[in-house]
C-alpha positions in Angstrom: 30.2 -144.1 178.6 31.1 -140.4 179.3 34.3 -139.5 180.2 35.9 -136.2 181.1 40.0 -136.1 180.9 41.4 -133.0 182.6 44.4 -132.1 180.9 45.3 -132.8 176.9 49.4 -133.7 177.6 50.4 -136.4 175.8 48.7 -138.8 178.4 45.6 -137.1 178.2 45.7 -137.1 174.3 46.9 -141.0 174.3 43.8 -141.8 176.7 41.3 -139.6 174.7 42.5 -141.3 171.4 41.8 -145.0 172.6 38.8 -143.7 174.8 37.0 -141.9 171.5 37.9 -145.0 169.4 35.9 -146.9 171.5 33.0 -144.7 170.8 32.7 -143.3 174.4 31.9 -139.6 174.8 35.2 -138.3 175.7 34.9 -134.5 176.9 39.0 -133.1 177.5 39.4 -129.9 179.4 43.1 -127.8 179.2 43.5 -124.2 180.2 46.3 -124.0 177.7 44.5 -122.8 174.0 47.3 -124.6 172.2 47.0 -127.6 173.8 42.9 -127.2 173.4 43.7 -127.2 169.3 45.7 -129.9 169.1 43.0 -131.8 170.8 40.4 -130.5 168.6 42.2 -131.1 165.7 43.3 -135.1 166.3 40.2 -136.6 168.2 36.3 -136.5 168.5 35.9 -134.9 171.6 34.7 -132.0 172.8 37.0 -129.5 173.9 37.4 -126.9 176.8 39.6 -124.5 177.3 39.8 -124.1 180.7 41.1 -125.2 184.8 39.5 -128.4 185.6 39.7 -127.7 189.1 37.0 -125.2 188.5 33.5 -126.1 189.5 32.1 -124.0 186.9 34.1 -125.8 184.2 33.6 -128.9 185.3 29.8 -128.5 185.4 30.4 -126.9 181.4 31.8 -130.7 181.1 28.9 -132.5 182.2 30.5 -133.5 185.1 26.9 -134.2 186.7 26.1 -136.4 184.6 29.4 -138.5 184.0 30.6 -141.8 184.4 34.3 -141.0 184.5 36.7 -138.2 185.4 40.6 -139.2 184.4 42.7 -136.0 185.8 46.3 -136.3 184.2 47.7 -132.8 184.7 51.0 -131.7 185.2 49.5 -130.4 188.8 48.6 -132.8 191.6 46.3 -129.9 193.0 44.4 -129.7 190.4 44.0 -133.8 189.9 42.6 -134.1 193.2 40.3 -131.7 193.5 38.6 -132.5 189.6 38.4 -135.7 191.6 37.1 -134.4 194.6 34.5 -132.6 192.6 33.8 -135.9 190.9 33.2 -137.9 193.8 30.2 -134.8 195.1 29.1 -135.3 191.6 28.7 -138.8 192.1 30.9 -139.8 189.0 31.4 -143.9 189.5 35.0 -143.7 188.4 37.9 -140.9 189.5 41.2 -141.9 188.7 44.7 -138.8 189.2 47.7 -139.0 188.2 49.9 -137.9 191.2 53.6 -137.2 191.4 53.8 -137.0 194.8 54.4 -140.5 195.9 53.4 -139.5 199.9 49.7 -139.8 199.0 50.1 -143.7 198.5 52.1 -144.5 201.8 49.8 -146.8 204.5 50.8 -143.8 207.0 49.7 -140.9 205.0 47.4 -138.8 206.6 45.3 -137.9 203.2 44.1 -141.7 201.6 42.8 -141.8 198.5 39.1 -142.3 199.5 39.5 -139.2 201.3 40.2 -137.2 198.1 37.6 -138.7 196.2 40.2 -141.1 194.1 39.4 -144.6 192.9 42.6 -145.0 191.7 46.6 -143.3 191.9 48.5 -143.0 189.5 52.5 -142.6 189.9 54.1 -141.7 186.4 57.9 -141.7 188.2 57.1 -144.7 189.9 55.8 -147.0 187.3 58.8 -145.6 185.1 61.4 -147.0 187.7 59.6 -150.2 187.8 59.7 -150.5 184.2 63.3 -150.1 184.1 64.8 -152.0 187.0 62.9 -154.7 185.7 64.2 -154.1 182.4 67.5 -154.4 183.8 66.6 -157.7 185.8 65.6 -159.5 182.8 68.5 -158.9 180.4 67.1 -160.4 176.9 64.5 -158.6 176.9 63.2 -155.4 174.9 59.9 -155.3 176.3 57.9 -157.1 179.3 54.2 -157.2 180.7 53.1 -159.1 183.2 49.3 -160.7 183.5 47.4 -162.8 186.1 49.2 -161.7 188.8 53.1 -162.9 187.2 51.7 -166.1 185.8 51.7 -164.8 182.4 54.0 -162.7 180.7 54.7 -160.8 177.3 57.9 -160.8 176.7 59.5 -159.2 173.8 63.2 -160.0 172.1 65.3 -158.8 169.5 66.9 -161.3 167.6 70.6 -161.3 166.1 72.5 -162.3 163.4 73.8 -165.8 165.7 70.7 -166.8 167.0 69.6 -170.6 166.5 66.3 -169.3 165.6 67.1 -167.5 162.3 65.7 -168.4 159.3 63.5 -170.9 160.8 59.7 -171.0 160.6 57.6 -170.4 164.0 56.4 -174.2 162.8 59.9 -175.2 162.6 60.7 -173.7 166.3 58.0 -175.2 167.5 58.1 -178.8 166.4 61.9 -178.7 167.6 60.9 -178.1 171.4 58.4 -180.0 172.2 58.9 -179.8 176.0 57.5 -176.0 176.2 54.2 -174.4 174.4 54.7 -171.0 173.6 52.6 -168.3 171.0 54.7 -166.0 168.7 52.3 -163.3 168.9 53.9 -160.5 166.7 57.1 -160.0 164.7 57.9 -156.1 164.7 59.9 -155.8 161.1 61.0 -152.5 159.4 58.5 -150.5 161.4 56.2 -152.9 160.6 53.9 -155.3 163.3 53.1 -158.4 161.7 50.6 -161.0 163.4 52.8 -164.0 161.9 51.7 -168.0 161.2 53.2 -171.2 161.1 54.9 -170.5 157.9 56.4 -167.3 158.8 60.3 -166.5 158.8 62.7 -165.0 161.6 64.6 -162.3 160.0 67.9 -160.6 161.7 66.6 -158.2 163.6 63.4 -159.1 163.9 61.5 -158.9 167.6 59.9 -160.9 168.3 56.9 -161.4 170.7 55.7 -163.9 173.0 53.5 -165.0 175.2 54.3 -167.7 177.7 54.0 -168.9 180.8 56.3 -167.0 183.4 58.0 -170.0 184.8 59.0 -170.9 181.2 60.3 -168.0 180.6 64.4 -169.4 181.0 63.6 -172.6 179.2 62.5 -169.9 176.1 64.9 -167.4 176.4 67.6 -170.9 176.0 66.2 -172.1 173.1 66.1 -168.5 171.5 70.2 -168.7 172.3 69.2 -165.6 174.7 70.9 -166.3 177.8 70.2 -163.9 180.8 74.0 -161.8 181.3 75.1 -161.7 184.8 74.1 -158.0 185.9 76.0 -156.2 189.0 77.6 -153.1 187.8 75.0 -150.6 187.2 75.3 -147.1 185.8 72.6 -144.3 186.5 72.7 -141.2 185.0 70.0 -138.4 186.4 69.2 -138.0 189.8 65.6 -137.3 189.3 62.9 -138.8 191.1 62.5 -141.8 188.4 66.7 -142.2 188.8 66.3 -142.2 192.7 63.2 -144.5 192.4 65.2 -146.9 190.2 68.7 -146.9 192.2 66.5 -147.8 195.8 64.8 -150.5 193.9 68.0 -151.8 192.5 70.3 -151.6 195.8 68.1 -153.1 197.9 69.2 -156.5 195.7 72.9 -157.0 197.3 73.7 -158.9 193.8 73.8 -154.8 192.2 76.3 -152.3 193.0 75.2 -149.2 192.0 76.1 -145.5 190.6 74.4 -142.7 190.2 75.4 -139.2 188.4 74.2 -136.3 188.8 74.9 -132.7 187.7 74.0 -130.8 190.5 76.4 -130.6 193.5 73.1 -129.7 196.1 71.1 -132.4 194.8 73.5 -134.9 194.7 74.3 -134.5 198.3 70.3 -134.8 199.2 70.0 -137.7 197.1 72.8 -139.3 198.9 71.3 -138.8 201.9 68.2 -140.4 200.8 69.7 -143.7 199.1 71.8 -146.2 200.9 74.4 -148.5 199.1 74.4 -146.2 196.2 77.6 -144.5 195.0 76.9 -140.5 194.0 79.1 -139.1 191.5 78.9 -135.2 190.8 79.2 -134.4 187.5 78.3 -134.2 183.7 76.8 -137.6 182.5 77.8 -136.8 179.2 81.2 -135.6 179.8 83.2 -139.1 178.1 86.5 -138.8 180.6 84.2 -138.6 183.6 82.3 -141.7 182.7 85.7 -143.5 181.5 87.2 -142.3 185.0 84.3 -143.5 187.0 84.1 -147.1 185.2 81.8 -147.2 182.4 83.3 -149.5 180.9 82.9 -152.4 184.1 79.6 -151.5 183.9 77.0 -154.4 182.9 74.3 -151.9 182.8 73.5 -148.4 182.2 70.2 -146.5 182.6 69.8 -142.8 181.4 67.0 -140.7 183.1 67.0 -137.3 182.9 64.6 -135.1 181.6 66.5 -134.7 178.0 65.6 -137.5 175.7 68.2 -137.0 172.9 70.9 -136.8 176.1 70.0 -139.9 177.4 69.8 -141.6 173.6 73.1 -140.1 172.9 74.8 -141.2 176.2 73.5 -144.6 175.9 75.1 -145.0 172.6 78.3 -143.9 173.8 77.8 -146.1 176.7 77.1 -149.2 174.0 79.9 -148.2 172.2 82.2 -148.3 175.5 81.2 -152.4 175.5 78.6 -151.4 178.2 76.5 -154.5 177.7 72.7 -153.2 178.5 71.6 -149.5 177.9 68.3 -148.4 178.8 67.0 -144.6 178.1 63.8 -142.8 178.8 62.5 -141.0 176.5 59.2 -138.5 176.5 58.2 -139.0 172.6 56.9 -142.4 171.8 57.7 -142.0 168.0 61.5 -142.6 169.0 60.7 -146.2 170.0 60.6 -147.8 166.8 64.3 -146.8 166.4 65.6 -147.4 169.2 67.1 -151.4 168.3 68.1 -150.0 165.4 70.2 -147.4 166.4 71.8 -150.0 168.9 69.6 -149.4 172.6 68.7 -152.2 174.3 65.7 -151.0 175.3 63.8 -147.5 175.8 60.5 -146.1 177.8 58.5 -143.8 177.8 56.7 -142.5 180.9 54.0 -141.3 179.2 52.9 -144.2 177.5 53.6 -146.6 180.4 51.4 -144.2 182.7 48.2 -144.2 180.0 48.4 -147.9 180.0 48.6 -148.1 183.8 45.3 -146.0 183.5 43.7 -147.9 180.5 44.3 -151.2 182.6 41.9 -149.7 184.9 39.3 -148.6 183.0 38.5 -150.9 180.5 35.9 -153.2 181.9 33.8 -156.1 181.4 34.0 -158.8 178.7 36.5 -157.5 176.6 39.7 -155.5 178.4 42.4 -153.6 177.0 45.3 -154.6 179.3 48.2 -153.0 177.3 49.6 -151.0 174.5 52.8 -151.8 173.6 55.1 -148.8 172.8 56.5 -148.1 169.9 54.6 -151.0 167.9 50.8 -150.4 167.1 48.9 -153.2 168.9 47.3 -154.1 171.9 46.8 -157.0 174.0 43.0 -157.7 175.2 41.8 -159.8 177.9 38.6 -161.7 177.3 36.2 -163.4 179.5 34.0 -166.3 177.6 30.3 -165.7 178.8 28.0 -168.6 179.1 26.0 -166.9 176.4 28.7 -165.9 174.1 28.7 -166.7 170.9 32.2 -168.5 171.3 31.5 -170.4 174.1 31.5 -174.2 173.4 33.4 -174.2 170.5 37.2 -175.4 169.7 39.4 -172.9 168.2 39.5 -174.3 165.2 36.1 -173.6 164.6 36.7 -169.9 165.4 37.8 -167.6 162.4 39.7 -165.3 164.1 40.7 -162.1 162.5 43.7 -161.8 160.3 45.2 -159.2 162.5 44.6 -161.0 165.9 45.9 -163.6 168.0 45.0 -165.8 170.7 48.2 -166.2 173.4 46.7 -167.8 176.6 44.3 -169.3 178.1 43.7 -169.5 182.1 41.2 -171.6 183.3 40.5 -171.6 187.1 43.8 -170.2 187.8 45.4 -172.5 185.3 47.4 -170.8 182.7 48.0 -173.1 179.0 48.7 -171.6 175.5 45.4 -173.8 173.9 46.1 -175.4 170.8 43.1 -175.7 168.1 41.0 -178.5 169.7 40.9 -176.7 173.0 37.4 -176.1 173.7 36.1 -172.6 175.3 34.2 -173.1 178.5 32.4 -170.1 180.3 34.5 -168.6 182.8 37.7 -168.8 180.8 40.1 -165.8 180.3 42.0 -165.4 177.0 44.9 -163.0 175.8 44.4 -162.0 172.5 47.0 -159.8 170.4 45.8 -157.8 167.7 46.6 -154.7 165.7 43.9 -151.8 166.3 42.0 -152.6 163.2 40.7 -155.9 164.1 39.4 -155.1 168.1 35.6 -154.3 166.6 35.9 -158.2 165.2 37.5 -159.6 168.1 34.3 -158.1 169.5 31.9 -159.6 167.7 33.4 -162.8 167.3 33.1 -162.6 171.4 29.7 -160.6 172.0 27.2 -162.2 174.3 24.0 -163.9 172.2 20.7 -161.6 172.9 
């Protein structure tokens, strides 16, 4: 497939890396020479320096003759009209990432098909989603949600008290018999390990599943992870992901909400614009300010402004303070791994959450990349048995899977199970898999459709 990504930021480098590794023809055009290097230098891709709103570009691209324009710029301008251009062109897929929120509202005068756009793209948005969701389900470090909420990934961290520890995954599982769950991966000292029976839980271990969503309490109980009661919430940052995050959050009467922010002007318009939440002017990171305003009756406390080691920093303080969940965003993916053991609860980062928003999109067919998950290197793939695949018809046992990759679930005609090794495959069935980058070719193959 050929694919042209306007702009080589981090989200247009994250989606040429798994794009090229897929063996597409990835063509990436920046105006900014830098930026154009860097890109050289990590991927195989052609490169163009250049403004991918320009026709004249664009046709240097191959535009004509693509199958995909992916315009993730810092301008919305440009995005829509590299995806204008695409849709003259003919391009079957046009996907931009917007920051301007308007262009998705049922009353907006522009719609997407107008501007040539198969899909939108909201980088703030799906960042506040992230988080007050986060902040909803207490234990946990990391959730994804598949099949429309009936499955979920759900990642936890697991402490030195937990009923869990020093048990094998057997062990667990023989124990609780009334629930089937998969222990997909164990993230350990920077390490992703795709575990078996006879595996371990270490302190500080996280650990990830997949389940069923409506099991979700009954697994979180038997990991000792009770969900805390959450009302008092702390927002620092009154940018558009923090005002995005405090009107999700106040529209539930159970939170009561506060929101800092550093500039008089803005905070006034932000108050204006939100409803039952509480605007405090001042320095987030100012210690008597936050003591004075109640940090420490807070339950939960989200940093979001635009500097990283501000928000890391004043989520620490905020731990330290007895705050019991502390969630920061953060714009350089390499910090995640970190993160639980410096003492955060969790941390996102927009730019990974919006290239696997786009990825989810893309990737079509028989084998789908659904998610990365950040700051751990895997993936979780969604595949569809064919009637002429090579799997189809056979229990699991009879599979060899790759050592780096999992099966999770299994839906069946809307049916979601975690199959067990006599489960047979049937055409038509869906399954999760989890593996580590280096095993997706065999996951592949083990999958591919008979000629």
């Amino acid at each position: 497939m050929k694919v042209i990504i306007v702009g080589a930021g981090r989200v247009g480098l994250q989606l040429g890396k798994m794009l090229t590794a897929e063996n597409n023809d990835v063509t990436i055009i920046d105006p900014d020479p830098k930026s154009c290097r860097k890109a050289s230098d990590l991927l195989d891709a052609m490169v163009i320096q250049g403004n991918g709103a320009v026709p004249s570009i664009l046709e240097e691209a191959g535009l004509k003759s693509s199958d995909m324009l992916i315009a993730v710029t810092s301008l919305d301008e440009v995005n829509i009209l590299a995806c204008l251009a695409a849709s003259r062109c003919d391009v079957g897929i046009k996907i931009a990432r917007l920051r301007n929120t308007d262009f998705s509202q049922p009353d907006s005068i522009l719609k997407k098909e107008d501007m040539g756009i198969d899909l939108i793209i909201h980088p703030e948005l799906e960042t506040a989603r992230e988080l007050a969701w986060l902040i909803k389900r207490t234990a946990a470090t990391d959730i994804i949600e598949f099949e429309n909420g009936k499955v979920q990934l759900i990642g936890v961290r697991i402490d030195k008290n937990q009923p869990i520890l020093n048990k094998t995954l057997r062990q667990i599982d023989e124990e609780n018999p009334d629930i089937r769950f998969r222990v997909v991966a164990i993230f350990r000292t920077n390490k992703t390990i795709i575990p078996g029976g006879d595996d371990y839980v270490q302190k500080g271990d996280q650990l990830f599943f997949m389940i069923e969503s409506s099991k979700v309490p009954r697994l979180l109980q038997i990991l000792g992870k009770g969900e805390e009661k959450m009302e008092n919430i702390m927002i620092l940052g009154g940018g558009k992901v923090g005002r995005l995050v405090a009107s999700d959050l106040e529209k539930d009467k159970q939170f009561q909400v506060k929101l800092i922010e550093a500039q008089h002007e803005k905070g006034v318009k932000i108050a204006e614009q939100l409803k039952r939440t509480l605007i405090i002017m001042g320095d987030g990171t100012d210690i008597d300010l936050l003591a004075a305003e109640g940090i420490m009756d807070m339950d939960g406390y989200i940093a979001v402004t635009d500097d990283e080691e501000s928000n890391i920093i004043s989520c620490l303080v905020a731990k330290h303070l007895g705050v019991k969940r502390c969630l920061a965003m953060v714009q350089r993916s390499d910090y995640l791994p970190i993160m639980s053991s410096i003492g955060l609860d969790a941390a996102v980062d927009q730019q990974m959450i919006t290239a696997n928003a786009i990825l989810r999109f893309v990737r079509r067919g028989n084998i789908v990349s659904l998610a990365t998950l950040p700051g751990i290197d895997a993936e979780v793939l969604q595949i569809e048995v064919h009637e002429k695949s090579k799997a189809a018809g056979k229990d699991l046992n009879r599979l060899k899977m790759p050592k780096n990759a999992m099966i999770g679930i299994l839906s069946r005609n809307g049916d979601v199970s975690v199959p067990i090794g006599t489960t047979t495959l049937l055409p038509g069935d869906k399954l999760f898999v989890f593996t580590l980058p280096n095993a997706i070719s065999d996951v592949e193959k083990m999958f591919a459709v008979k000629s």
